[in-house]
N, C-alpha and C positions, 0 to 999 in steps of 0.2 A: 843394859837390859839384863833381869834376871829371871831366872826358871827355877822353879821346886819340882820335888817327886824323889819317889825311891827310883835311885842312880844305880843302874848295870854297869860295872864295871867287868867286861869279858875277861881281857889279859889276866885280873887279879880274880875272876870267880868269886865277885862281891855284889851286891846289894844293900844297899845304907841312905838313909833318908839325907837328900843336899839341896844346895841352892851352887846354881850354875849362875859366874858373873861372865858376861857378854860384852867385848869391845870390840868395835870393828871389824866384826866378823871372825875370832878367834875366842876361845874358852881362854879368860886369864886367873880364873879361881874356880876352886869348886872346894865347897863347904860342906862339912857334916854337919847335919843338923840332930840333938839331943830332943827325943819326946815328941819326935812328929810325925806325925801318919798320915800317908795321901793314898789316893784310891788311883794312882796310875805312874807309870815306869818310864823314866828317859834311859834310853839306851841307843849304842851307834847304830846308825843307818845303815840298811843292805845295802850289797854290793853285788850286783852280778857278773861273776868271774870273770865270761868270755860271750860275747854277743854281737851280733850285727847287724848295726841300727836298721840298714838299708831296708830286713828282712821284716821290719815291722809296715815298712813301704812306709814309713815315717820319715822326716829329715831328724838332726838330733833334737832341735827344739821342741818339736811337738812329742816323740818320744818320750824327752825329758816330764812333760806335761800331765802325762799319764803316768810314768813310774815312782812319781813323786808321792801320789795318792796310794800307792801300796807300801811304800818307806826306802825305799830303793832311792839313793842319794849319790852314789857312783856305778860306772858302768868299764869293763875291759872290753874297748867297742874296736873291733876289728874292721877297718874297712876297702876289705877285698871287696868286694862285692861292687862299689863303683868304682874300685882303681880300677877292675876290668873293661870298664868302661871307658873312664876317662883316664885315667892316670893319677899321675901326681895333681893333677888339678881338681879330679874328683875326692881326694886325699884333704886337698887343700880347702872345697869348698866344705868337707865334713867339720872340720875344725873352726871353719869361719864363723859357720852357722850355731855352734854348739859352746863358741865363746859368747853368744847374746842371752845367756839365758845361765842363773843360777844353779848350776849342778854339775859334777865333776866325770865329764867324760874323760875317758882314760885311751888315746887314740892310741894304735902300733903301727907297724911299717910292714904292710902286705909283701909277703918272703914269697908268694907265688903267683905271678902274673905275668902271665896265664899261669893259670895250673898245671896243664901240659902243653905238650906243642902238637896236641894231635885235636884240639880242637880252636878256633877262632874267636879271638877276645876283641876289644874295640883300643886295647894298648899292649906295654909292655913295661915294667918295670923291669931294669938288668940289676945286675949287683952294683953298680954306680948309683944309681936311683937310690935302692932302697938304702945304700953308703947313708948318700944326702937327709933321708928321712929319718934315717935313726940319730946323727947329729943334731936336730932339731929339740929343744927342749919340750916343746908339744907329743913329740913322739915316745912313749916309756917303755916298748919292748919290740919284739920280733913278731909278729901274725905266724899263728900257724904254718908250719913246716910239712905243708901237703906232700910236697915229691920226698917222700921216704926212700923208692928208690934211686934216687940222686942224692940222698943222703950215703946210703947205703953203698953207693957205687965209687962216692965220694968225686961228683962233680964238681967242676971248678966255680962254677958260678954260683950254685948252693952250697959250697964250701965257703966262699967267701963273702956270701950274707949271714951264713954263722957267725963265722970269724970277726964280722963288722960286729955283729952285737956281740960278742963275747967282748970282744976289745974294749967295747965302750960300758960293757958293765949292764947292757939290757937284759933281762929274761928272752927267754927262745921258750915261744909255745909250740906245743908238737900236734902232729893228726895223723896218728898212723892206727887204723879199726883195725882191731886183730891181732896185731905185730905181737910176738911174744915170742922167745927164746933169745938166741944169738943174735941174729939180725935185731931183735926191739934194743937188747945191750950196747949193739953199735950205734942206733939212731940215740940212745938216751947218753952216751960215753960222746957224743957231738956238743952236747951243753943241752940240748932239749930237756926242759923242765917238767911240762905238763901236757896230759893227754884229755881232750874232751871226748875222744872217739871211743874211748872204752865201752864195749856193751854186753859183757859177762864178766861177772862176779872173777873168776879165775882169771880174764886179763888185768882186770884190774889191778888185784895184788900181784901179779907180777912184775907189775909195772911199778906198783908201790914199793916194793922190795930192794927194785933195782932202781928208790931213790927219785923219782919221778910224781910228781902231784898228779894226783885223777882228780878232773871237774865235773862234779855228776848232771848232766845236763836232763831237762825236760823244757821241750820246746812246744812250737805248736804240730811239728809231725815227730819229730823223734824223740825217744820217751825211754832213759834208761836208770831213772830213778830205783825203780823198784828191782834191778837186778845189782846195781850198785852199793845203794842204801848202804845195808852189813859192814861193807866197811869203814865209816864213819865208826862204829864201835869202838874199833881196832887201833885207828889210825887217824885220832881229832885232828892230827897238826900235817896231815898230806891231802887233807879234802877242802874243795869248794866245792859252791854252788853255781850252776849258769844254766840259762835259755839257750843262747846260742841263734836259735832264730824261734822269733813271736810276731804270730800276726796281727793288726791292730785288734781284730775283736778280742782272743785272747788275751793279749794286752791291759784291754781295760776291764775283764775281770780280776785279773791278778798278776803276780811278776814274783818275785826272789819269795814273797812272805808265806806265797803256797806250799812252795816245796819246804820251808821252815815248818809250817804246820801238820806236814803231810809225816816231817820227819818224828815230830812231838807226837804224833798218833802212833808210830810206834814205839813209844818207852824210851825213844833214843834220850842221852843224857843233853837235859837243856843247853851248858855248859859247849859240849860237843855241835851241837847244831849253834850254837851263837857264832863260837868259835870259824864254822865255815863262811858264812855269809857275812861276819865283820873282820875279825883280827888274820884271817891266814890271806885274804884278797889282797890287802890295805897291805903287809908285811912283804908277801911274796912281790909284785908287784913295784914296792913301792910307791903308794896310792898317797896324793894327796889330800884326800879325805881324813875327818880327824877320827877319833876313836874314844874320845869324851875324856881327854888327860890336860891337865893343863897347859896350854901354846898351842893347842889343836885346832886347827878350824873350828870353827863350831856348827860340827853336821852330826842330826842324830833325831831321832822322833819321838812320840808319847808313843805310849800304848797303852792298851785298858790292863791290860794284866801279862802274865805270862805262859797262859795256855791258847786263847782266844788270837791273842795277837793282832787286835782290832787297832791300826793305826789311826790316834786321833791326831794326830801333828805332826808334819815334817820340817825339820830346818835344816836347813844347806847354808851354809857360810855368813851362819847369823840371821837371815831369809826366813821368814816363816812362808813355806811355800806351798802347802797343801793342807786342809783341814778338812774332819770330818767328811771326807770321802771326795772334795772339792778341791781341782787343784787353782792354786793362786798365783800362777804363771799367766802372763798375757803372752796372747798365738802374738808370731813375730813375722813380716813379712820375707819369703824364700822366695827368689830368683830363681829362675828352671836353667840346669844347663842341659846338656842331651847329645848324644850320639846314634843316628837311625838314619843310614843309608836307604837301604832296599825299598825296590818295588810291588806293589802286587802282585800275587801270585794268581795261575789258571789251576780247575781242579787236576789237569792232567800230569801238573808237577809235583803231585804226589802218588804217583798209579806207580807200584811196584809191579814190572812183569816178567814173568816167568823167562826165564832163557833155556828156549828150546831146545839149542844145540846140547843141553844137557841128555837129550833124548835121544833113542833111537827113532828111524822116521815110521817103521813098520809094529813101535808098541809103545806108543805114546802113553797111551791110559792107564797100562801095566804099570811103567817105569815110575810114572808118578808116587808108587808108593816104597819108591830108593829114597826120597829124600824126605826129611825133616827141616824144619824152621824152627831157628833161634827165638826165642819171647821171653822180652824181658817180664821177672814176675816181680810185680813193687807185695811191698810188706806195708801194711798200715802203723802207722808209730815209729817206723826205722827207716833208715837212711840206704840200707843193704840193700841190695837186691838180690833173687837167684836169677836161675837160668830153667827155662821151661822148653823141652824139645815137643814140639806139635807136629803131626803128618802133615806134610806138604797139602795131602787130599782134603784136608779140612779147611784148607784157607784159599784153597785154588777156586779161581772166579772162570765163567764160561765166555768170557772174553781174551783169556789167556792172563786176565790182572792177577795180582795175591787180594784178595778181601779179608775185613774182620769174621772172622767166628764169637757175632754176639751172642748167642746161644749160652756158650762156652767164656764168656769173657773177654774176650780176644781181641783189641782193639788197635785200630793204625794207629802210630805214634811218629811224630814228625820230630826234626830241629831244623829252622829254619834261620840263616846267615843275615842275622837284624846289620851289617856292618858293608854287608856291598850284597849284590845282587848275584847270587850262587842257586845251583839245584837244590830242593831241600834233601836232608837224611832221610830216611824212610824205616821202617822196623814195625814190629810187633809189642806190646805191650798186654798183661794179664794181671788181673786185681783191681783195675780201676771202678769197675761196676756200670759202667755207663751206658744203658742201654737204648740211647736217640739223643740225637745231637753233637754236638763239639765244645770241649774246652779249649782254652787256647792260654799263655802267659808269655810274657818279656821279664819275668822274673826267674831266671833260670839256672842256675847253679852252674858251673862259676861264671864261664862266659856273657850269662845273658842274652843269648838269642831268645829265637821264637821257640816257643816247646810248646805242642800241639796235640790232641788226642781225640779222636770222635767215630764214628758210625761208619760213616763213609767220607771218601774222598773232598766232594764237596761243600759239605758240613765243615771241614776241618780248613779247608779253603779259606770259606766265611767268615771264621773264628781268627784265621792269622791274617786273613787280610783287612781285620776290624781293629787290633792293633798297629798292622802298617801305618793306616790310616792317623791313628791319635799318638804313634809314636811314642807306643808303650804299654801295658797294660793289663788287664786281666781280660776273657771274655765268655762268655757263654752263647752258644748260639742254636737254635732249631734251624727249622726249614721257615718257621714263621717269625722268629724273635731275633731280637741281638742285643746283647744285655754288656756294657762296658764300663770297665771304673778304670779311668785314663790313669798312668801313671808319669806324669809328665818331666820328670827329676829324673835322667838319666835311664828313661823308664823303667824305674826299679821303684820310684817314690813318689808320694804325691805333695805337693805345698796348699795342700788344703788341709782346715783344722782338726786335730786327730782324732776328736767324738766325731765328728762328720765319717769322715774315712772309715773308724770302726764299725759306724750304722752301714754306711755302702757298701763293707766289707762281708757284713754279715749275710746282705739281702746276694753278693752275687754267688758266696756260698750256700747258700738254702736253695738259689737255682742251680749249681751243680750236681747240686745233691739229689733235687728234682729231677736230673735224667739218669738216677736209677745209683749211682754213687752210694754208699755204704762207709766211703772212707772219713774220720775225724775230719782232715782237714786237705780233700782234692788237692787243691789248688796247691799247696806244700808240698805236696806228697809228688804231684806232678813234678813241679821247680829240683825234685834233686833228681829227675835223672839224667840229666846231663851231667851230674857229679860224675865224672871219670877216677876220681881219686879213691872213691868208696864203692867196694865191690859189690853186685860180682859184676853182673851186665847193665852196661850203658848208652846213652847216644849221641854222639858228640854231632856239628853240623857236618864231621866231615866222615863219619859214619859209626857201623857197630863194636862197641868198644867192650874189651873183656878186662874188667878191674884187675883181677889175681894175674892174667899171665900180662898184663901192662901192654896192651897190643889189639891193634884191629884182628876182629873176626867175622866172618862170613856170614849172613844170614842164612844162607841153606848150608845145610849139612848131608851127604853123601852116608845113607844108613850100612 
């Protein structure tokens, strides 16, 4: 097989009319061609840095199906998100699945499972596990290194999945939002290479400074392209690009080629933005994917030009596998595996009530206004959260309950123990917008429980007891409706075909949005807060969790 076109060559910062010869799936020549002019560009295929297939609610294969049609030919697919679940077998089935299909996933070896031990997972990787996973030639680096402090503190069992992969030669990818001074020197002075967490311009270069690659991530909720960007300038040879987490709809508008064009819009040098999303992924890494040299695989796309970056062709390992916006991948049949104990829930096991003994018995009404209430407050685009103190008087119900203050925002926020049969968590949550009815997801950062939000008690009932039921899932619910996109794959993913899933995805976000929602994308923006790892306030199943001081806290506060 041969290919023409003016040939990108990144690493060399060229451009020159060739003919590409094709053998078995490897570039064994590539030719200059004298006096030829084509009106379109082979160059290497994107790569997204750092991502987690799970979050597209896709298995690898159908993921792959859709990334292909925007040029995206490899991925650093980290897959915490079902070892939480399952374990090494959910590890095991990511890889089974993502070997039937033409395109170079790039698996690692989840370094936190669980993330903490203050919230409930459906496994446990030890430092024996992830031993075994990193020996694996399937395996090419370390998963993010969430327990920064156990980095920090220099624990033995996160000492010694460092130590596994430094020994063996893997990359250590890091997650630590924020970290900067002494303490970020200690966690990067461990071998951690690179940070996706970064989300101001200042941590970043510090982090650059001290030797550390920053991945600029925009996903479908957290968005930190534009505070990032600038330093691609500066520093061509310490950046990538990644999603991190995409949900199918966004998916199938776009993936790696946006944030390429997003960079092109502003002046950034082409050279520099190629540089990110082909040669420093593929290099840092060590990615199997080729980079159009000869003995390369042969992965690499057309494109109309070099502003527009309208991919007309993909090919993955000699494969022509997507054209003009079509991909050429056949859906493959996925096996569901799964994990989902629990029972139905009553609306009463979510009623927070007040504890009276905090009162005197002769001024009840008065005292009420000593305390304050914790509320988590979500940010739309980020993964952060603050911390919102509320009068007690504003959430106090005349049954002696705590109620929302819709008015105000103020919404009940559950986690409920998808893994056995426990009380749910209970808190407060601010910024979601939802003014009647209930969300509900089995998509949950990191854990995976139930995470839940709505109106009232019952509503929110409805909603987690509509994923017990399908053992997985997303949901929306009124008093009159119940709207469910089952997620049957560890209820994180669905084995239905991934244009399907993106259409279903879309319709049950336009009904979230429908009870008063505001936020890009609910349902993501829901799923991280049970992130424990990312500050400030969180909620794990087994309650309210304060990022920065790493420790359960109280929901009333004593003014």
């Amino acid at each position: 097989m041969k290919i023409s076109g003016n040939i990108v060559n990144v690493a060399m910062r060229q451009i020159f009319p060739g003919e590409i010869t094709i053998e078995n799936g490897q570039i064994v020549k590539i030719r200059q061609l004298d006096e030829c002019q084509f009106d379109h560009f082979i160059m290497p295929g994107f790569v997204d840095a750092h991502v987690h297939i799970e979050s597209s609610m896709l298995v690898p294969s159908e993921f792959a199906r859709i990334a292909v049609i925007h040029g995206t030919v490899a991925t650093v697919s980290d897959p915490h998100e079902i070892a939480n679940v399952l374990g090494i077998e959910g590890v095991e089935y990511m890889i089974e699945n993502a070997l039937q299909v033409p395109f170079h996933f790039h698996f690692g070896a989840p370094s936190c499972v669980p993330a903490t031990s203050f919230e409930t997972s459906g496994a446990t990787l030890d430092e024996r596990a992830v031993e075994q996973l990193l020996q694996r030639k399937e395996i090419g680096y370390l998963s993010e290194m969430m327990n920064y402090p156990g980095v920090l503190a220099g624990d033995e069992a996160v000492t010694k999945k460092i130590d596994a992969a430094n020994r063996l030669k893997k990359p250590i990818d890091g997650h630590a939002p924020g970290l900067t001074g002494a303490q970020a020197e200690k966690y990067i002075a461990a071998g951690i290479s690179t940070d996706h967490e970064c989300f101001t311009y200042e941590e970043g270069l510090f982090k650059i400074m001290h030797g550390m690659k920053v991945l600029i991530r925009e996903g479908s909720a957290a968005k930190n392209f534009d505070a990032l960007i600038p330093l691609l300038n500066d520093f061509p040879d310490m950046i990538m690009f990644c999603s991190d987490d995409k949900h199918p709809n966004d998916l199938v508008k776009g993936h790696i080629n946006q944030l390429v064009s997003k960079a092109l819009a502003l002046n950034i040098d082409l050279w520099k933005v190629l540089r990110a999303v082909t040669l420093n992924p593929v290099t840092h890494y060590n990615l199997s994917c080729g980079l159009l040299n000869e003995g390369d695989s042969a992965d690499f796309i057309v494109v109309n030009n070099l502003t527009q970056f309208k991919v007309l062709q993909t090919y993955i390992k000699g494969h022509k596998v997507a054209e003009e916006g079509k991909s050429l991948m056949h859906p493959i049949t996925s096996p569901i595996v799964n994990q989902f104990n629990c029972k139905e829930k009553i609306p009463a096991d979510f009623q927070i009530r007040f504890d009276h003994n905090l009162l005197s018995a002769e001024k009840d009404d008065l005292n009420l206004n000593r305390f304050s209430v914790r509320v988590i407050e979500a940010s739309d685009g980020q993964l952060i959260t603050g911390t919102t103190m509320v009068p007690l008087t504003g959430l106090y119900g005349n049954d002696g309950c705590m109620v929302p203050d819709i008015k105000n925002d103020i919404l009940k926020l559950t986690v409920v123990n998808r893994y056995t049969d426990a009380m749910p968590a209970r808190a407060f949550i601010k910024n979601m917008g939802i003014k009647r009815g209930a969300i509900a997801s089995s998509v949950a950062h990191d854990c995976h429980n139930i995470l839940a939000t709505g109106v009232s008690d019952e509503l929110i009932c409805k909603a987690v007891n509509a994923l017990i039921r399908t053992k997985g899932g997303l949901a929306v619910v009124t008093e009159s409706e119940e709207l469910v996109l089952p997620l049957p794959v560890a209820g994180i993913m669905t084995n239905v075909d991934a244009f399907t899933t993106a259409t279903a995805y879309e319709e049950i976000d336009a009904s979230a949005k429908a009870l008063g929602s505001k936020l890009t994308a609910p349902f993501m923006t829901l799923s991280f807060m049970a992130l424990l790892v990312i500050p400030q306030l969180k909620l794990s199943d087994k309650g309210l969790f304060d990022g920065t001081q790493f420790a359960f806290v109280n929901l009333l506060v004593l003014s």
